[in-house]
C-alpha positions, 0 to 999 in steps of 0.5 A, spaced: 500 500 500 503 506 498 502 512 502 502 519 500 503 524 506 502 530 503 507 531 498 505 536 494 506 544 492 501 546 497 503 542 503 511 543 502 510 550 501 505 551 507 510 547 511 515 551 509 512 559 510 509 556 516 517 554 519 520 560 518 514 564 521 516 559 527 523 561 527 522 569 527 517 567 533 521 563 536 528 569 535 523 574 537 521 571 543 528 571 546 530 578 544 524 580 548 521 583 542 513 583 542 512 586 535 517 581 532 513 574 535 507 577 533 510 578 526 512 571 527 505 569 528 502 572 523 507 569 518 506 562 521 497 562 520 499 566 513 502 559 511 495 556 513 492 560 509 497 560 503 497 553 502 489 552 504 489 557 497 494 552 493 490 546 495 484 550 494 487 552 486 489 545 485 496 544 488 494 538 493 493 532 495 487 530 490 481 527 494 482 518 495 476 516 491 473 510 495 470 503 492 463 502 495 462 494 495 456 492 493 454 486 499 447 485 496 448 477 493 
């Protein structure tokens, strides 16, 4: 059985923007900074919203197709 975890543009994309969000969060909070970890923040939910968009335009995971078995003799 192969399994496919999301290997697509959206989700490497999404992934991508959303971990750079975290590092710049993460920077922020240590310098004390507020406005920074909240741009972070922003960074982080706008890879959500990218790669929902990407997936949304057709560049994820197409949808499983499901094979109904008939149990009727």
């Amino acid at each position: 059985m192969a399994h496919d975890h999301g290997h697509t543009p959206a989700a490497w994309v999404g992934s991508i923007i959303a971990f750079v969000g975290f590092c710049v969060a993460g920077a922020f909070m240590v310098l004390d900074s507020p406005i920074g970890f909240w741009a972070g923040m922003i960074v982080i939910a706008a890879g959500g919203v990218i790669g929902g968009a990407m997936r949304a335009a057709g560049m994820g995971q197409k949808p499983k197709r499901q094979i109904l078995v008939n149990s009727e003799g």
